[in-house]
N, C-alpha and C positions, 0 to 999 in steps of 0.2 A: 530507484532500483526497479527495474524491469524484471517482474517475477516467469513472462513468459521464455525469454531467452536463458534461462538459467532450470526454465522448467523448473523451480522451486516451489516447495508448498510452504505457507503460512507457517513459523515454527513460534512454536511459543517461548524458545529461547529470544526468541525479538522483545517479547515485551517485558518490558520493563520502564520502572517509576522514571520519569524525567525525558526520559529520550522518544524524538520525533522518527517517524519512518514516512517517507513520500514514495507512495506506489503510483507507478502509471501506466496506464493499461493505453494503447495508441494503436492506429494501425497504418503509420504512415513509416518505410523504409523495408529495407531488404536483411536478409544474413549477412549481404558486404556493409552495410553500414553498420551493423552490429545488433539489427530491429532481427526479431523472428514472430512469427506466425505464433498462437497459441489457441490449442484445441476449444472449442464450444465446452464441453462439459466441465475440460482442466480447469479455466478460468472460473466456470458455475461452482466447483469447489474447492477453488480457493476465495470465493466471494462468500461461499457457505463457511468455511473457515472462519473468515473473517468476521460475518455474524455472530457469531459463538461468541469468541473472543470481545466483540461489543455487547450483545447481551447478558454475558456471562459480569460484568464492569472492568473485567481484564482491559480492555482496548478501549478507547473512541474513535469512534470515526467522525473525519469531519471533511470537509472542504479542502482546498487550496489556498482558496480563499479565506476562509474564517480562519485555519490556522495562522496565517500568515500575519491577519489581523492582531488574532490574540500575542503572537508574537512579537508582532509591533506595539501592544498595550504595554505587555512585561516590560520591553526595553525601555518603555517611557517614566516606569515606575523605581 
């Protein structure tokens, strides 16, 4: 889910027990491929956002990688 083309902010209606969210912040494409630009400070809070919500235990943040792991662990168990 690309939070800058939707210009969305972090809702804490997102978190919830069990369910993954994959954010990716990129800056390779245009508004014709569906990519947009998003502001310096926009991203700074929703990255601030996003802290809260981890330090608070609401969220984890992790990787791509480490989730993907962890998700390959669960399927093995």
């Amino acid at each position: 889910m690309g939070l800058g083309r939707m210009r969305m902010s972090i809702r804490n209606s997102w978190v919830r027990p069990s369910c993954w969210y994959i954010l990716m912040y990129h800056g390779i494409g245009t508004d014709q491929d569906g990519c947009a630009s998003i502001a310096v400070d926009a991203f700074a809070g929703q990255m601030a956002e996003l802290a809260k919500l981890r330090d608070s235990g609401a969220a984890e943040v992790v990787t791509f990688k480490a989730g993907s792991d962890r998700l390959r662990q669960q399927s093995l168990h």
